[in-house]
PDB file of N, CA, C, O and CB in Angstrom:
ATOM      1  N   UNK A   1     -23.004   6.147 -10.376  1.00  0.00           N
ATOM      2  CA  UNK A   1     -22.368   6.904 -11.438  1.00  0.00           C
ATOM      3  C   UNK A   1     -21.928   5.941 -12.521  1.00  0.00           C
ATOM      4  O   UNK A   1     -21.127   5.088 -12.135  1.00  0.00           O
ATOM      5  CB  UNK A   1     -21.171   7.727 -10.904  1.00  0.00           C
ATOM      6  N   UNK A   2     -22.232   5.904 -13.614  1.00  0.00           N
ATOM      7  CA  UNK A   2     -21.864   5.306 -14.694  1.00  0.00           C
ATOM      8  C   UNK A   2     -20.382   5.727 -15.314  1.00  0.00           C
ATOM      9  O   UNK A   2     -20.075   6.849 -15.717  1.00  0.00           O
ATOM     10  CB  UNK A   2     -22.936   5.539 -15.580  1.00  0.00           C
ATOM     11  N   UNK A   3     -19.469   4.445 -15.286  1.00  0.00           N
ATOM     12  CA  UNK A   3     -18.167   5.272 -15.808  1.00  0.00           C
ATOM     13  C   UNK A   3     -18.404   5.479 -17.210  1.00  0.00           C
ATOM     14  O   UNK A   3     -17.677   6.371 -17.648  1.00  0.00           O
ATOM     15  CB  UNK A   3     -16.687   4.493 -15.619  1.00  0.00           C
ATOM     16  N   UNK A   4     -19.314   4.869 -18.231  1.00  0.00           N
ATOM     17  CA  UNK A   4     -18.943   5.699 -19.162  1.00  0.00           C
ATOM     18  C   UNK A   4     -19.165   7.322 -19.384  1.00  0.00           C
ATOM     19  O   UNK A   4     -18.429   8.052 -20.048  1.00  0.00           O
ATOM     20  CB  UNK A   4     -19.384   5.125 -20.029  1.00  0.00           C
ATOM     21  N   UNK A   5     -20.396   7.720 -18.645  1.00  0.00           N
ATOM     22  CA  UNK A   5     -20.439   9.358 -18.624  1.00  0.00           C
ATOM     23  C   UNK A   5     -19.279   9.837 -17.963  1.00  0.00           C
ATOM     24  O   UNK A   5     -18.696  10.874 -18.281  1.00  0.00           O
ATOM     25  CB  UNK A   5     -21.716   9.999 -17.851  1.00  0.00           C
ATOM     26  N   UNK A   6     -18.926   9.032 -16.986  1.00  0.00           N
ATOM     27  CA  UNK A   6     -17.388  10.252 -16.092  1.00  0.00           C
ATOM     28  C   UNK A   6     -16.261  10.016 -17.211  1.00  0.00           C
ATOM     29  O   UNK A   6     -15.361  10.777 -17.568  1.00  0.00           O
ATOM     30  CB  UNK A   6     -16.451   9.481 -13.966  1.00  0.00           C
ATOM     31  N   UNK A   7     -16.491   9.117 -17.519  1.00  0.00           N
ATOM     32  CA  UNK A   7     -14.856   9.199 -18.539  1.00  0.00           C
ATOM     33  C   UNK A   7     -15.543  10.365 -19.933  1.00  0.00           C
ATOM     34  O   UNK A   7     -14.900  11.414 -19.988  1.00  0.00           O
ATOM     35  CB  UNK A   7     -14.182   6.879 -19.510  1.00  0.00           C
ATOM     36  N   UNK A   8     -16.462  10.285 -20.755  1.00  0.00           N
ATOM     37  CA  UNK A   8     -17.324  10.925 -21.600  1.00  0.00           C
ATOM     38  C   UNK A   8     -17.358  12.477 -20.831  1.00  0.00           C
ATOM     39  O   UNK A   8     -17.754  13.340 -21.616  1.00  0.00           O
ATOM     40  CB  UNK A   8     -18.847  10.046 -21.728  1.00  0.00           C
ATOM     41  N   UNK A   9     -17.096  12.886 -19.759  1.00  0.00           N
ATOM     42  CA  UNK A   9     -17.348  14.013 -19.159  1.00  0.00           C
ATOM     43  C   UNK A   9     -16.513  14.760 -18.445  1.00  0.00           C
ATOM     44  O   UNK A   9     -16.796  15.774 -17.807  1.00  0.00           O
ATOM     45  CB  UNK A   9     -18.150  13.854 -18.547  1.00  0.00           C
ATOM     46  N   UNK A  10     -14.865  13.936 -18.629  1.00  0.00           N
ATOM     47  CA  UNK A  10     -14.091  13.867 -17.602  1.00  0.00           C
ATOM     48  C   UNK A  10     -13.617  15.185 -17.700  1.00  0.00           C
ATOM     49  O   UNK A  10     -13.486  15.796 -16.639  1.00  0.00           O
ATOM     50  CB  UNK A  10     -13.123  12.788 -17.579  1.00  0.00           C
ATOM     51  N   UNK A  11     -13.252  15.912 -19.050  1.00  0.00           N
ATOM     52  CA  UNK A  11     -12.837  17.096 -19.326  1.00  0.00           C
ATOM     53  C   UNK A  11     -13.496  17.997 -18.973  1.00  0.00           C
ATOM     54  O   UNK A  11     -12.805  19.010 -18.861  1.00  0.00           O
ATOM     55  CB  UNK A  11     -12.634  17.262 -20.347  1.00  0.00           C
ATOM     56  N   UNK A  12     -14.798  18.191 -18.666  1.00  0.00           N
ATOM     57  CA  UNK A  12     -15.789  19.070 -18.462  1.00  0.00           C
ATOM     58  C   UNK A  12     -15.683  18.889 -16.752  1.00  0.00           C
ATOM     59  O   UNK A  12     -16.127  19.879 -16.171  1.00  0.00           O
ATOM     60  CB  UNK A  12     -17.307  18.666 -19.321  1.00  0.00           C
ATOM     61  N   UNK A  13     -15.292  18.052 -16.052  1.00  0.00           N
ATOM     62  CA  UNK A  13     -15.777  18.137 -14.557  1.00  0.00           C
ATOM     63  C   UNK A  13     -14.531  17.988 -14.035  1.00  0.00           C
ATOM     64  O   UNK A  13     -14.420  18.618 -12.984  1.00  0.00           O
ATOM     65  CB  UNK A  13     -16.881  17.033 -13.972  1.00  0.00           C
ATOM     66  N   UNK A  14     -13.446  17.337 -14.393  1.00  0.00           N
ATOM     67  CA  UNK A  14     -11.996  17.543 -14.079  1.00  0.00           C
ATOM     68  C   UNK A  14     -11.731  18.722 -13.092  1.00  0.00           C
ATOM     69  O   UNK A  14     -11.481  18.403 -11.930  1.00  0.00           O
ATOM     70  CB  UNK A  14     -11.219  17.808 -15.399  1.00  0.00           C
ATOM     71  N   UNK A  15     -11.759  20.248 -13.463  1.00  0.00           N
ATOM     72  CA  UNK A  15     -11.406  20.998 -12.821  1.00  0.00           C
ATOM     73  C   UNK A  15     -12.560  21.160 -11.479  1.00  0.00           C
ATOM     74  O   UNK A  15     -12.018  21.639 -10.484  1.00  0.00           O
ATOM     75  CB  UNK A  15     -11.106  22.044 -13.718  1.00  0.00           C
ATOM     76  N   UNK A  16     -13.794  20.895 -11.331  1.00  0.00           N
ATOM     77  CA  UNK A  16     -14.583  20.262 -10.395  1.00  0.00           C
ATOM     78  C   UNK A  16     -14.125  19.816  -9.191  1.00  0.00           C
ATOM     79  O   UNK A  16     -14.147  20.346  -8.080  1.00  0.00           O
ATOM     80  CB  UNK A  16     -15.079  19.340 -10.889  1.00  0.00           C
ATOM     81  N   UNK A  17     -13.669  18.672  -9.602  1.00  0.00           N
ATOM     82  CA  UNK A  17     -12.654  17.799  -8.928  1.00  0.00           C
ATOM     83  C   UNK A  17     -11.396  18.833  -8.296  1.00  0.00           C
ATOM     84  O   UNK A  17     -11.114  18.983  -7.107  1.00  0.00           O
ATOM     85  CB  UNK A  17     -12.030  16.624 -10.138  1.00  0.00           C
ATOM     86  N   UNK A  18     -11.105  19.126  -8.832  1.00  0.00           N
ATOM     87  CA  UNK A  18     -10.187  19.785  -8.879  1.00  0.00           C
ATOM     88  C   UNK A  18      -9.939  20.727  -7.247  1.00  0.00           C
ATOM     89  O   UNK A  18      -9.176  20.505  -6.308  1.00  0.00           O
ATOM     90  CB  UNK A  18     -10.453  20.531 -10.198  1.00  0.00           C
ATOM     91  N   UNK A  19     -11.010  21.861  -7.490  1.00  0.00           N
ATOM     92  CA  UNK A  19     -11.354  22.801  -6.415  1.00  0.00           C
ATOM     93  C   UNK A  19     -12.306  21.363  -5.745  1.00  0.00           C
ATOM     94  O   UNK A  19     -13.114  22.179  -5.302  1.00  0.00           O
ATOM     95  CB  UNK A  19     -12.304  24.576  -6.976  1.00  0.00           C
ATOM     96  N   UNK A  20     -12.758  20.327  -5.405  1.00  0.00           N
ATOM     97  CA  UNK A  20     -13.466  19.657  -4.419  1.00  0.00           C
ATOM     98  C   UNK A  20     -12.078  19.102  -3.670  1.00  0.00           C
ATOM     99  O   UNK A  20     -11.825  19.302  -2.482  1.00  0.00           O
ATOM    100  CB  UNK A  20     -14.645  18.469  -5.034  1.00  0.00           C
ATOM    101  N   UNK A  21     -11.268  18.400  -4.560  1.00  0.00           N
ATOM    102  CA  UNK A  21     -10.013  17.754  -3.874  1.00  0.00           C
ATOM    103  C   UNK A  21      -8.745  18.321  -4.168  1.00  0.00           C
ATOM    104  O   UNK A  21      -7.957  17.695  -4.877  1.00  0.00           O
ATOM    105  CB  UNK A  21      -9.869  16.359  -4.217  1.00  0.00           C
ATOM    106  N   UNK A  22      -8.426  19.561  -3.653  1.00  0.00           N
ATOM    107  CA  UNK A  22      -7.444  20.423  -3.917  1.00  0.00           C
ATOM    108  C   UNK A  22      -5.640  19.358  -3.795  1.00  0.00           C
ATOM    109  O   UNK A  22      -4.551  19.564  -4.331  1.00  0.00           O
ATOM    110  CB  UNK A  22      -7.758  21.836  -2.618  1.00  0.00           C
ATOM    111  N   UNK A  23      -5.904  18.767  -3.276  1.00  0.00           N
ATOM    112  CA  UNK A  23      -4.166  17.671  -3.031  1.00  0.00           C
ATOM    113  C   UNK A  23      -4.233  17.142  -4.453  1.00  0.00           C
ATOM    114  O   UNK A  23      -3.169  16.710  -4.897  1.00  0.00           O
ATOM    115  CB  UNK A  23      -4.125  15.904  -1.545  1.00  0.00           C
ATOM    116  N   UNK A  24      -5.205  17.102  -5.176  1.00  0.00           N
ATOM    117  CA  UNK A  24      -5.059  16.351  -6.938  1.00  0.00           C
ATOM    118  C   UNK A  24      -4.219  17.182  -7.615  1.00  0.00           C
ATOM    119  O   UNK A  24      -4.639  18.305  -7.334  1.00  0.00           O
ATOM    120  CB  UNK A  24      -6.580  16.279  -8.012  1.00  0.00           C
ATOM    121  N   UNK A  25      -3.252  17.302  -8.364  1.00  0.00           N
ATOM    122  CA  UNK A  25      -2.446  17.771  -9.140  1.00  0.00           C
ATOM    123  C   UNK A  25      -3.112  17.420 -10.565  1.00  0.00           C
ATOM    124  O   UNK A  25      -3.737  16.396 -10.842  1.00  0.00           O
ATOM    125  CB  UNK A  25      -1.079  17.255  -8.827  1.00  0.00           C
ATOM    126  N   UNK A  26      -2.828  18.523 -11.406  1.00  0.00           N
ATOM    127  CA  UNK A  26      -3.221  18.372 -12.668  1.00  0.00           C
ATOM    128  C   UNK A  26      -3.055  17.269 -13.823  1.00  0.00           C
ATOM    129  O   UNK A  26      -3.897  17.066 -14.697  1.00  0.00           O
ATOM    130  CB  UNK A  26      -2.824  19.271 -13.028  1.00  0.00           C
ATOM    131  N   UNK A  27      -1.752  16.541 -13.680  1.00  0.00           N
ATOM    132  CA  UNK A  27      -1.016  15.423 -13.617  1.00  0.00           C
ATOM    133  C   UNK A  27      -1.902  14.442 -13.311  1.00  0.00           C
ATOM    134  O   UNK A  27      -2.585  13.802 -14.111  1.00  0.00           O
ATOM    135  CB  UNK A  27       0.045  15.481 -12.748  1.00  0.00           C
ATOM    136  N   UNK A  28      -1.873  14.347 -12.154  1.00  0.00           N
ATOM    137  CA  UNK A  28      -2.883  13.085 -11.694  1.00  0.00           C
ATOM    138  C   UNK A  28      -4.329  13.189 -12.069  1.00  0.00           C
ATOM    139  O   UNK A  28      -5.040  12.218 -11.810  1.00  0.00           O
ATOM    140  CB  UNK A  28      -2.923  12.921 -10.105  1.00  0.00           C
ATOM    141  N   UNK A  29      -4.743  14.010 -12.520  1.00  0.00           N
ATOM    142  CA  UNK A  29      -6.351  14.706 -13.068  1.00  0.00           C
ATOM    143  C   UNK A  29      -5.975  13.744 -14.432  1.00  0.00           C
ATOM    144  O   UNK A  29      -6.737  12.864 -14.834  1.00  0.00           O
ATOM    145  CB  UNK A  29      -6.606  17.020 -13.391  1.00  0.00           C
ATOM    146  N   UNK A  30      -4.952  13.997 -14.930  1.00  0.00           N
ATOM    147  CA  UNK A  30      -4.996  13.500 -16.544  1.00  0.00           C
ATOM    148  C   UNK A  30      -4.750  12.318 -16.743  1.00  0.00           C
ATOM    149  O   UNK A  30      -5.091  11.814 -17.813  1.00  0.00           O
ATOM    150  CB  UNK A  30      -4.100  14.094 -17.454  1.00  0.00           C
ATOM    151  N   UNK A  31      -3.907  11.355 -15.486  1.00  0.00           N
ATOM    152  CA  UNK A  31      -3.832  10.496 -15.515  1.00  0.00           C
ATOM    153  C   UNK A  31      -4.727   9.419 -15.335  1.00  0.00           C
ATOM    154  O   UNK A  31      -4.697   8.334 -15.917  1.00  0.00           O
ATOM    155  CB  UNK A  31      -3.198  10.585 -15.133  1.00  0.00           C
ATOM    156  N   UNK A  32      -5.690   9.889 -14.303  1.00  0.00           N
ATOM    157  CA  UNK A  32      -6.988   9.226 -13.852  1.00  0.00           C
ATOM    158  C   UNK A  32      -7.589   9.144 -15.073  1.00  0.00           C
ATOM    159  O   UNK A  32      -7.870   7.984 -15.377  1.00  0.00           O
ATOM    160  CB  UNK A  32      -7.893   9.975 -12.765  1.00  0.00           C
ATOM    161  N   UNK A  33      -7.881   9.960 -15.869  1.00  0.00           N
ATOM    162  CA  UNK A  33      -8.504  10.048 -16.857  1.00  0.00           C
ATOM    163  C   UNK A  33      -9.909   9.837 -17.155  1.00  0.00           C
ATOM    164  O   UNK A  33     -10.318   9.759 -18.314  1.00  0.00           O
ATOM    165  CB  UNK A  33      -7.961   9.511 -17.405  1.00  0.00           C
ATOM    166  N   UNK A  34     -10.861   9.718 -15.854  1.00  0.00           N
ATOM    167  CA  UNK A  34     -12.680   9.786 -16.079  1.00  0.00           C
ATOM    168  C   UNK A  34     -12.318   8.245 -14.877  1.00  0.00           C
ATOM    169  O   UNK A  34     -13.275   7.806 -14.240  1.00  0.00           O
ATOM    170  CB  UNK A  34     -13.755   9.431 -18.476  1.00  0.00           C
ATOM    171  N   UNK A  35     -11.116   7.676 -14.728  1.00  0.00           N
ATOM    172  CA  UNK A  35     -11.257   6.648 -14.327  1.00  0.00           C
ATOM    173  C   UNK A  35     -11.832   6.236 -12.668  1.00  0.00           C
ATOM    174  O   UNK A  35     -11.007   6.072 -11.770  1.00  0.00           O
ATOM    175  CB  UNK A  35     -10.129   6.286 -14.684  1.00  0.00           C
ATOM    176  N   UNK A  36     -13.244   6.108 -12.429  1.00  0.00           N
ATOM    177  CA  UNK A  36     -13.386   6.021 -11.092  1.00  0.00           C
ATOM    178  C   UNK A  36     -12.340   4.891 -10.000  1.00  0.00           C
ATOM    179  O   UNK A  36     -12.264   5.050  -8.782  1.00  0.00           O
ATOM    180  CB  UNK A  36     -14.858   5.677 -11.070  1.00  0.00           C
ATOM    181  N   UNK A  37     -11.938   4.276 -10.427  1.00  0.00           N
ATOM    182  CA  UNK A  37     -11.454   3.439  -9.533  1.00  0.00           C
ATOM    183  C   UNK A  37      -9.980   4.001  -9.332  1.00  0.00           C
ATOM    184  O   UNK A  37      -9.495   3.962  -8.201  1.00  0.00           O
ATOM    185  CB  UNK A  37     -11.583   1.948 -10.013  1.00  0.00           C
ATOM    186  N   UNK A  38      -9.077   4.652 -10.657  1.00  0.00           N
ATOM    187  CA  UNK A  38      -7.860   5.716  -9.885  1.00  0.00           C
ATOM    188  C   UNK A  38      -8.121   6.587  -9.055  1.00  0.00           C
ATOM    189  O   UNK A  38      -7.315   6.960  -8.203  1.00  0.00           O
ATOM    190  CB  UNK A  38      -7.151   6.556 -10.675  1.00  0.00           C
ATOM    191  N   UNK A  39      -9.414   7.083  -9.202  1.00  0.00           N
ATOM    192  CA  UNK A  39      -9.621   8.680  -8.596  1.00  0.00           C
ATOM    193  C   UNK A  39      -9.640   8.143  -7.386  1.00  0.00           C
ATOM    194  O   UNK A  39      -8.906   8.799  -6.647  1.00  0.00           O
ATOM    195  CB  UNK A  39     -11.044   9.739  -8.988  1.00  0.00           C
ATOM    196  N   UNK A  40     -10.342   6.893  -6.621  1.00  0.00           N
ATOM    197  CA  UNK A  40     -11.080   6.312  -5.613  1.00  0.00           C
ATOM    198  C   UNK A  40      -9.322   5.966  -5.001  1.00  0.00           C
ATOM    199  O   UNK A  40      -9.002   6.123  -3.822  1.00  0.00           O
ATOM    200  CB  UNK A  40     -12.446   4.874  -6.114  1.00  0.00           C
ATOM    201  N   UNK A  41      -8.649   5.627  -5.767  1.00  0.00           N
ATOM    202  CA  UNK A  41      -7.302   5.157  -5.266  1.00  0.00           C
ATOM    203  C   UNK A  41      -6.653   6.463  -4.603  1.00  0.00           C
ATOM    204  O   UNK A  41      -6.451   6.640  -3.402  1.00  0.00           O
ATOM    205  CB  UNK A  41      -6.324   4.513  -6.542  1.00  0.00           C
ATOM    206  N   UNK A  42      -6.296   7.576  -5.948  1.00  0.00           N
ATOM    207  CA  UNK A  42      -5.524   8.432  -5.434  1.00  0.00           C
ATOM    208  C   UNK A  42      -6.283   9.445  -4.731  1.00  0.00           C
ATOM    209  O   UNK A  42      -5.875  10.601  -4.840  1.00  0.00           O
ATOM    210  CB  UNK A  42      -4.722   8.915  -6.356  1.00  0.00           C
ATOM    211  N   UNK A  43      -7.251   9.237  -4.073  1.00  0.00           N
ATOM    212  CA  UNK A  43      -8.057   9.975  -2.912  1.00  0.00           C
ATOM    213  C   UNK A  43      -7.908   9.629  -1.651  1.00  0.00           C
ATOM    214  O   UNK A  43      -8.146  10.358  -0.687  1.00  0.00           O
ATOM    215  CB  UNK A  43      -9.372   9.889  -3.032  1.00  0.00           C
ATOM    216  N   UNK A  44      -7.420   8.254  -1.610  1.00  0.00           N
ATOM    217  CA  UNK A  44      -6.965   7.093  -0.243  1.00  0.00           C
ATOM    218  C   UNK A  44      -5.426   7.764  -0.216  1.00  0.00           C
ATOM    219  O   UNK A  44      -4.917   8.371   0.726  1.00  0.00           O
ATOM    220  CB  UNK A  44      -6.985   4.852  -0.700  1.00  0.00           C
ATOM    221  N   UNK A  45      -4.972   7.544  -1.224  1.00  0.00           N
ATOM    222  CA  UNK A  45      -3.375   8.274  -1.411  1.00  0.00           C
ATOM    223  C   UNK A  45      -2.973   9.649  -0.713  1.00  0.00           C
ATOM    224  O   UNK A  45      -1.939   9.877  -0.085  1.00  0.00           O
ATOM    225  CB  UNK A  45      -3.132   8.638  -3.001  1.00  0.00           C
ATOM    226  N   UNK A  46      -3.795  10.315  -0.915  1.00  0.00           N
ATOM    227  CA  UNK A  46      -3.993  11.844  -0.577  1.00  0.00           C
ATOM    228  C   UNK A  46      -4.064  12.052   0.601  1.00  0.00           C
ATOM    229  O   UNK A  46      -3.196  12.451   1.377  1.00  0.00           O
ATOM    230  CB  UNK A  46      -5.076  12.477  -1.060  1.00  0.00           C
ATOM    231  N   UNK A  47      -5.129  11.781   0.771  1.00  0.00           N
ATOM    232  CA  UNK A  47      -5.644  11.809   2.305  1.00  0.00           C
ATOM    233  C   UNK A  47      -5.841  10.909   3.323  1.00  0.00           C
ATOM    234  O   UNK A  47      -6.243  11.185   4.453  1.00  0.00           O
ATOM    235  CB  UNK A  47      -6.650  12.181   2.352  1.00  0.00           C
ATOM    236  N   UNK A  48      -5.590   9.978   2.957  1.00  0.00           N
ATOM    237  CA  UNK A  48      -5.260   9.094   3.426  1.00  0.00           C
ATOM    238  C   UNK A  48      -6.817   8.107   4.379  1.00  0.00           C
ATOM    239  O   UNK A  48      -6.994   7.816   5.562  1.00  0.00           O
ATOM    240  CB  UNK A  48      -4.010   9.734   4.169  1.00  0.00           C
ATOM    241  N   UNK A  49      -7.540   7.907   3.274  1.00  0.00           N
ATOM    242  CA  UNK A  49      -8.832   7.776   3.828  1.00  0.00           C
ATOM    243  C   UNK A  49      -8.829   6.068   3.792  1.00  0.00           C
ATOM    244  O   UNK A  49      -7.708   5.592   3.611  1.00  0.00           O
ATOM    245  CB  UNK A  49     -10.122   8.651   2.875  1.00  0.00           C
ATOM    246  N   UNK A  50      -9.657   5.340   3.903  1.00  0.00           N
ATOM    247  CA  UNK A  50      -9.657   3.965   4.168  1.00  0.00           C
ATOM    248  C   UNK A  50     -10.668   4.189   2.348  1.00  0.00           C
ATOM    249  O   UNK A  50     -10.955   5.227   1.751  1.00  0.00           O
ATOM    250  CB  UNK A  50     -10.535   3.220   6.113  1.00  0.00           C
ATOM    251  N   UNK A  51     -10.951   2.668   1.967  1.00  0.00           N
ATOM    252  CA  UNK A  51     -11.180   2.544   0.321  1.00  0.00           C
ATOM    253  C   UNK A  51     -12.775   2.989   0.650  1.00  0.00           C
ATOM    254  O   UNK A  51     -13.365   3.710  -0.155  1.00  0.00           O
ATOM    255  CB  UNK A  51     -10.851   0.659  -0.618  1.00  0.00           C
ATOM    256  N   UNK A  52     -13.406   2.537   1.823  1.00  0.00           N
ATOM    257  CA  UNK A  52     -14.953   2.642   1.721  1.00  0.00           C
ATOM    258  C   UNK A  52     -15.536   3.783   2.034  1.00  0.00           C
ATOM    259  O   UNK A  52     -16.678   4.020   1.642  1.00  0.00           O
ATOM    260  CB  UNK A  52     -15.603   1.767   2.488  1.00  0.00           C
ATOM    261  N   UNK A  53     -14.710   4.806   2.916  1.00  0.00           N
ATOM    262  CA  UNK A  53     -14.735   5.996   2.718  1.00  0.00           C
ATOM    263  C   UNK A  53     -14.346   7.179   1.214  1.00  0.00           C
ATOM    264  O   UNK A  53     -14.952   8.195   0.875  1.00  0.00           O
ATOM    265  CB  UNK A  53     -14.052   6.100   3.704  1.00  0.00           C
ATOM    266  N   UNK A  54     -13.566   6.759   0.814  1.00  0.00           N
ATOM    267  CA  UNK A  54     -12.957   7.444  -0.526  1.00  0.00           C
ATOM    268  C   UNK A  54     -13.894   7.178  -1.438  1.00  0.00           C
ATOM    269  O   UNK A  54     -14.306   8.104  -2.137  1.00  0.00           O
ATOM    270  CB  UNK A  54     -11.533   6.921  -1.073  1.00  0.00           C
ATOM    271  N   UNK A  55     -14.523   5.556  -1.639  1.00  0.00           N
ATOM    272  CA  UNK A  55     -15.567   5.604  -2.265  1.00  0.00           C
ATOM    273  C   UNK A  55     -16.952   6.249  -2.263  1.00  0.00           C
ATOM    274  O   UNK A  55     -17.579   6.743  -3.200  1.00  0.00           O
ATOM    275  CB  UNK A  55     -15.647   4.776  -2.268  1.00  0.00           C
ATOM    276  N   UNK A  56     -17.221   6.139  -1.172  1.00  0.00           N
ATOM    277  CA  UNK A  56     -18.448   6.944  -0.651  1.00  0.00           C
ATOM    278  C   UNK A  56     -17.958   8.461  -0.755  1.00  0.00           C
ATOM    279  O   UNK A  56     -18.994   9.111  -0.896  1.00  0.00           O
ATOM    280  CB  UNK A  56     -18.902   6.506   1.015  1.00  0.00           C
ATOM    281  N   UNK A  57     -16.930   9.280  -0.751  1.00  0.00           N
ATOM    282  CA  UNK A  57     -17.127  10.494  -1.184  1.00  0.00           C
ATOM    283  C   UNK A  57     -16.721  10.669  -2.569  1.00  0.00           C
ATOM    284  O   UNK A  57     -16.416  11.797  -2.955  1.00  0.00           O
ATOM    285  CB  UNK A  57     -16.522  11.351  -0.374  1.00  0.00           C
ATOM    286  N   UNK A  58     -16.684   9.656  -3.370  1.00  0.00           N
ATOM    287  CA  UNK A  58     -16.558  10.286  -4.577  1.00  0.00           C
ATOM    288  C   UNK A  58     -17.951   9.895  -5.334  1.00  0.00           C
ATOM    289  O   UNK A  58     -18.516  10.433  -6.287  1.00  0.00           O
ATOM    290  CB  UNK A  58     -15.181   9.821  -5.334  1.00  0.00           C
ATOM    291  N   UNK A  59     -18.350   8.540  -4.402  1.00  0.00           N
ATOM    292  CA  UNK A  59     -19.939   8.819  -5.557  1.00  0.00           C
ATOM    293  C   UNK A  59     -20.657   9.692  -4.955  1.00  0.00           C
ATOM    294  O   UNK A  59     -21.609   9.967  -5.686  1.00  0.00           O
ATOM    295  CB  UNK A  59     -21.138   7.465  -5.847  1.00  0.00           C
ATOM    296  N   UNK A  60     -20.694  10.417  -3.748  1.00  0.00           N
ATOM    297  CA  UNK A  60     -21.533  11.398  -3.026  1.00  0.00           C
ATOM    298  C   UNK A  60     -21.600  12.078  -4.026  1.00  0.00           C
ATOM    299  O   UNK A  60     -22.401  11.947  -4.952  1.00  0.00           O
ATOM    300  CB  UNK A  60     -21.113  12.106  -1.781  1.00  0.00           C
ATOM    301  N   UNK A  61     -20.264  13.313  -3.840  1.00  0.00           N
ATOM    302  CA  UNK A  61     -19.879  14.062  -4.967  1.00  0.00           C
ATOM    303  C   UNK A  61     -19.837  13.890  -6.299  1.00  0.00           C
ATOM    304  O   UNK A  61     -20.151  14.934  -6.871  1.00  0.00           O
ATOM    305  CB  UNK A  61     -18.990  14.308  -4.830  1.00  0.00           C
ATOM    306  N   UNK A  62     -19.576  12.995  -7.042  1.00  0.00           N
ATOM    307  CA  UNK A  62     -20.136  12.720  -8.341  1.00  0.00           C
ATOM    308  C   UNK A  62     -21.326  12.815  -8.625  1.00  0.00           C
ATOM    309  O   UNK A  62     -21.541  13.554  -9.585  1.00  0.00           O
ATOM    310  CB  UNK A  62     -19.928  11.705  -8.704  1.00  0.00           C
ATOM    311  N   UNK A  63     -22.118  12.394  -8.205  1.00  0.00           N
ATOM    312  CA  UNK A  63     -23.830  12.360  -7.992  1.00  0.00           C
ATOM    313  C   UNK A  63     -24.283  13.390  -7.877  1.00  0.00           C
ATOM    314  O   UNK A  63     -25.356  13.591  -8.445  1.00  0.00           O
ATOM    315  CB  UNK A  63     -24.427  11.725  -6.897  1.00  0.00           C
ATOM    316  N   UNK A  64     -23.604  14.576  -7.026  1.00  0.00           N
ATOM    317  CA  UNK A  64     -24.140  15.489  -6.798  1.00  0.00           C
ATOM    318  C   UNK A  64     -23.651  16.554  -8.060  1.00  0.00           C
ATOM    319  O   UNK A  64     -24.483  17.411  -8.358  1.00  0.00           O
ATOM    320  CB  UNK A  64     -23.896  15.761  -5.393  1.00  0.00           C
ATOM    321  N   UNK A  65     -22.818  16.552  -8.546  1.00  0.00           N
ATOM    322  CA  UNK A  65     -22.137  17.365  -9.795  1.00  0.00           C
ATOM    323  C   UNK A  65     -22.428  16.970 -10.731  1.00  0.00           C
ATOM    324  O   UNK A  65     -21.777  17.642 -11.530  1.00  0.00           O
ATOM    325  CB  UNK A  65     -20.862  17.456  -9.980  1.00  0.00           C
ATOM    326  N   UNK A  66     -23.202  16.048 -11.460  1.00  0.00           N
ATOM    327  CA  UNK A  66     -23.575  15.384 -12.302  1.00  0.00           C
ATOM    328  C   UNK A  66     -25.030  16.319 -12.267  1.00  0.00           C
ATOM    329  O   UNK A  66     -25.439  16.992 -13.214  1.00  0.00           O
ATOM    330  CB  UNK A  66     -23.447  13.778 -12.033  1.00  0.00           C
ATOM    331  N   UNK A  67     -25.592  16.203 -11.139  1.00  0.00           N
ATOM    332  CA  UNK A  67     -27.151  16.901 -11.364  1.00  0.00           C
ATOM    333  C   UNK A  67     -27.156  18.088 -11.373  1.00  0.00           C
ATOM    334  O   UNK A  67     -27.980  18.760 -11.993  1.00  0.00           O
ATOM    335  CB  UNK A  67     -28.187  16.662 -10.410  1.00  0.00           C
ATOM    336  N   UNK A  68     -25.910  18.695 -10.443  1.00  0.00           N
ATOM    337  CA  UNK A  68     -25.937  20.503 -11.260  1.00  0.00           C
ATOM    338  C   UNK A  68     -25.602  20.499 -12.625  1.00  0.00           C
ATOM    339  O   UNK A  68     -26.066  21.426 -13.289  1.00  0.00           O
ATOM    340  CB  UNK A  68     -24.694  21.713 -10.633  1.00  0.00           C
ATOM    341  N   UNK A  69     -24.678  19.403 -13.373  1.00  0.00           N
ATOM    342  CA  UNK A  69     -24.195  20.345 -14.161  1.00  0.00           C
ATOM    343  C   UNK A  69     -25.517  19.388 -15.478  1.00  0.00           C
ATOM    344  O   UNK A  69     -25.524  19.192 -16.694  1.00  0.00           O
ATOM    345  CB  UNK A  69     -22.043  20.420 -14.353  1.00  0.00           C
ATOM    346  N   UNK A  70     -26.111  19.168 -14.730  1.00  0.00           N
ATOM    347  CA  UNK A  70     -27.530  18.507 -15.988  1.00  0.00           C
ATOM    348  C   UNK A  70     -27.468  16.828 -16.893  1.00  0.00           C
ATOM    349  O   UNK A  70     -28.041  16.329 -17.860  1.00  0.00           O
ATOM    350  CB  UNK A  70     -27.486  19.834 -17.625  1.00  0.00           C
ATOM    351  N   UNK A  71     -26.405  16.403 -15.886  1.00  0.00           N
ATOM    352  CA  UNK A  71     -26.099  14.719 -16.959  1.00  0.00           C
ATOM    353  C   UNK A  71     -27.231  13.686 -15.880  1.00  0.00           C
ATOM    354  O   UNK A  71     -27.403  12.493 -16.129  1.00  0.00           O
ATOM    355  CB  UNK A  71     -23.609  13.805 -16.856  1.00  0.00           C
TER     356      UNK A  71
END
């Protein structure tokens, strides 16, 4: 995933995120701001996942929402 498209896209897939990782608060959506490496943080935060797991489901899922929504 290229951060400049997630940050370039962040408004459009934000709520995405959103319903995928329901513990994200809207707050923290705006704060991350497209930023993969907060999201990757406050996903470990959340749920408390280890970093190489959190990573691996957010480029899963990124990757995969990126090609439905046509980027």
């Amino acid at each position: 995933m290229n951060s400049d498209i997630l940050k370039g896209k962040w408004t459009q897939i934000k709520g995405h995120i959103r319903e995928k990782w329901g513990e994200l608060t809207d707050d923290e959506l705006d704060q991350i701001q497209g930023e993969r490496e907060q999201l990757v943080g406050k996903l470990q935060e959340k749920y408390g996942w280890k970093r190489e797991e959190a990573e691996r489901e957010v480029d899963y899922y990124l990757d995969a929402l990126m090609r439905q929504i046509g980027v």
